[in-house]
N, C-alpha and C positions, 0 to 999 in steps of 0.2 A: 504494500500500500504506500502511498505517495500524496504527501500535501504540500503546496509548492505555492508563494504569489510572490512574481515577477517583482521588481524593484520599483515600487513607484511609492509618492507622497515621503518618500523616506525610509519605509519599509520595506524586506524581503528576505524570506525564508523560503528552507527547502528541507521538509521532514519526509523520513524514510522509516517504516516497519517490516522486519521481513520473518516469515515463521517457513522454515526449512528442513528438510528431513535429506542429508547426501548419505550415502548407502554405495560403498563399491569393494570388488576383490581384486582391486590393483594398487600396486607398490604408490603411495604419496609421501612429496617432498613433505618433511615437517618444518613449522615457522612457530610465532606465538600461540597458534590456535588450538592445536595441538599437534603431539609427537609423529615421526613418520610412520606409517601404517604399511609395515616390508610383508611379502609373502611368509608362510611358513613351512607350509610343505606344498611343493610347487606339483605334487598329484594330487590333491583335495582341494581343489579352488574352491570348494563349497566353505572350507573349514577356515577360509580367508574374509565372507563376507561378513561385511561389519562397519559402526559407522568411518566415513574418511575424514582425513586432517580437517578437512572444512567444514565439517558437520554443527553447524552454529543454528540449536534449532528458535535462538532469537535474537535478532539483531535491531535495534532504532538508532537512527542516526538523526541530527538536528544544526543546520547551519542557518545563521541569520546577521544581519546587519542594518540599523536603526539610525540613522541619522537624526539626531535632536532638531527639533524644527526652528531654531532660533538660529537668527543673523542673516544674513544678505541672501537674499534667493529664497528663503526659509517662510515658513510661515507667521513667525513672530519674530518682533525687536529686532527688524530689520537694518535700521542703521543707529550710529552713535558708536559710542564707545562700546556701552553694556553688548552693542550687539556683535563686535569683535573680540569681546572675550567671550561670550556666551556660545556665537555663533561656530560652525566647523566644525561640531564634537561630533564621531562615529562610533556608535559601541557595537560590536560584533560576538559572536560567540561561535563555537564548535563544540556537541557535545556526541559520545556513543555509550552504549551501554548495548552489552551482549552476555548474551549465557555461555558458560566454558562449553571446551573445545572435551575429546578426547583423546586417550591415551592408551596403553597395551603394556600391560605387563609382562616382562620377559625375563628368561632366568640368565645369571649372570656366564654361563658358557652353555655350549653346546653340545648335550649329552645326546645326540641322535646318533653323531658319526656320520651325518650325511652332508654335503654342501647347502645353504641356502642363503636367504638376503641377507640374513641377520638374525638376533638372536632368539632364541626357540621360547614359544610361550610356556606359560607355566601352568599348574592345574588350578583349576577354583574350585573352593569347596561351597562356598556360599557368594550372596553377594558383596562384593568390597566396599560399594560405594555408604558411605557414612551421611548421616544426617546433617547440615550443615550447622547445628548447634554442635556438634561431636567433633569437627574437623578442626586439628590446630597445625601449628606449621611440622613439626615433628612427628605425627599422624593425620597426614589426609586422610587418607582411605584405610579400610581393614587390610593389613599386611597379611595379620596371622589368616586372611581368607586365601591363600594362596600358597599351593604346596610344588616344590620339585618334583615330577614328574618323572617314573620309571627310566635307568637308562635304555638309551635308542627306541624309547619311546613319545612323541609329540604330545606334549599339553595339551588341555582340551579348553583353556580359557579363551572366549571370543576374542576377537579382535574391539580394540578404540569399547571397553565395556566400564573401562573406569572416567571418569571424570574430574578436568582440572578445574582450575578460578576461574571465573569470568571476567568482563573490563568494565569497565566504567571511569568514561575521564570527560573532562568538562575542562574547554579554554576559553578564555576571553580577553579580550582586546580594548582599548580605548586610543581613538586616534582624534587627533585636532590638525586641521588643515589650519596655516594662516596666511594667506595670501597679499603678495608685494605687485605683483602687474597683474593683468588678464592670465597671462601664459605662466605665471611663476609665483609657485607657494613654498612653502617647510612645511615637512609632515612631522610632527611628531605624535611616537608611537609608544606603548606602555602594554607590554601583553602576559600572560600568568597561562602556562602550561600544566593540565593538573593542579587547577586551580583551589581544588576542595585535598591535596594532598592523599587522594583516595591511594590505598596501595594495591595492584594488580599482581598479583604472585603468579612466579613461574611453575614451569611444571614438577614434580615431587618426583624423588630418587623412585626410578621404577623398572629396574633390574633385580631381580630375588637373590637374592645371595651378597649383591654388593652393597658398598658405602652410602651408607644417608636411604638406603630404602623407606620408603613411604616419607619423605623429611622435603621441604622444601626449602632451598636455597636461595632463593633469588625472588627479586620482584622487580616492576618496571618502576619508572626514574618517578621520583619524587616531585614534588611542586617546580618548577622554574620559571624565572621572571628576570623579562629583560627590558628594556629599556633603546629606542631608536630615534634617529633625526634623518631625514632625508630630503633634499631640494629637490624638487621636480620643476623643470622648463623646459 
């Protein structure tokens, strides 16, 4: 779904809803959204379906930008002084908010004895995924759901069955035009990245056997805020 009004009066936005099921049994690049999703046993393509790296089943996205109606051209307090300081302000914003991605639990080597993408799933006994009141950074998900698997013989845990963090980030901007001729202004600029400091965590140690299993490491960047000047003619 899609709500959109074109730039006029001052105003214009452009909101995006998306509710998505992706579903495949082929090798995916992994990025934030989640982990790469490798074959396992390259005779069971059955035993490979499952969701893929982009299986984002919600996504809203929201961009806009609002020009204050005061100062020259504007709709109020158009000239004077008040309307050179008032006037030329633009507040903009960028926000997304998505539900996590998936991932695939794999054991930390390969007890089949056979070639494949990568590393071999593991068994499930139940399911992993934790209530979101239960989740902390050093326990995502149920580890103990998750057992090494006979050797040379293949796990039988789905593929992308666990689930990581989702995002949610929100930026915004404040700009003031002030203008010296027709053709020639300074812009200055004032904008806060991850504006609400919200923390978006990476994906969780998810190899069975190795280091930081079930543990989460990393998250994306913290608040930033900068500051610009630029002449335009």
């Amino acid at each position: 779904m899609k709500a959109e009004k074109r730039f006029s009066s001052g105003v214009g936005f452009h909101a995006t809803y998306t509710w998505s099921k992706n579903i495949s049994n082929i090798d995916d690049s992994g990025d934030t959204l989640g982990d790469s999703q490798q074959f396992s046993d390259y005779y069971n393509r059955r035993a490979d379906k499952g969701p893929s790296a982009i299986d984002i089943n919600h996504r809203f996205t929201w961009s806009s930008v609002y020009e204050l109606p005061f100062g020259k051209g504007r709709r109020w307090v158009q000239s004077g002084a008040i309307s050179r300081a008032a006037g030329g302000w633009t507040i903009g914003a960028v926000a997304l908010m998505q539900s996590a991605g998936p991932f695939t639990v794999t054991t930390q080597t390969n007890t089949t004895n056979v070639f494949s993408s990568g590393g071999q799933r593991a068994n499930v006994l139940r399911d992993p995924n934790l209530p979101n009141s239960g989740k902390t950074l050093d326990r995502w998900f149920d580890t103990s759901a998750f057992a090494l698997p006979d050797a040379f013989t293949f796990g039988n845990a789905g593929r992308g069955i666990v689930r990581a963090d989702g995002r949610i980030n929100f930026d915004f901007s404040l700009v003031k035009n002030i203008d010296f001729t027709e053709g020639v202004f300074a812009q200055f600029r004032g904008e806060v990245f991850n504006a609400f400091n919200h923390a978006d965590f990476g994906l969780p140690g998810r190899a069975l056997g190795g280091p930081g299993f079930g543990t989460i490491s990393g998250a994306s960047d913290a608040r930033v805020m900068q500051l610009g000047v630029r002449v335009v003619f």
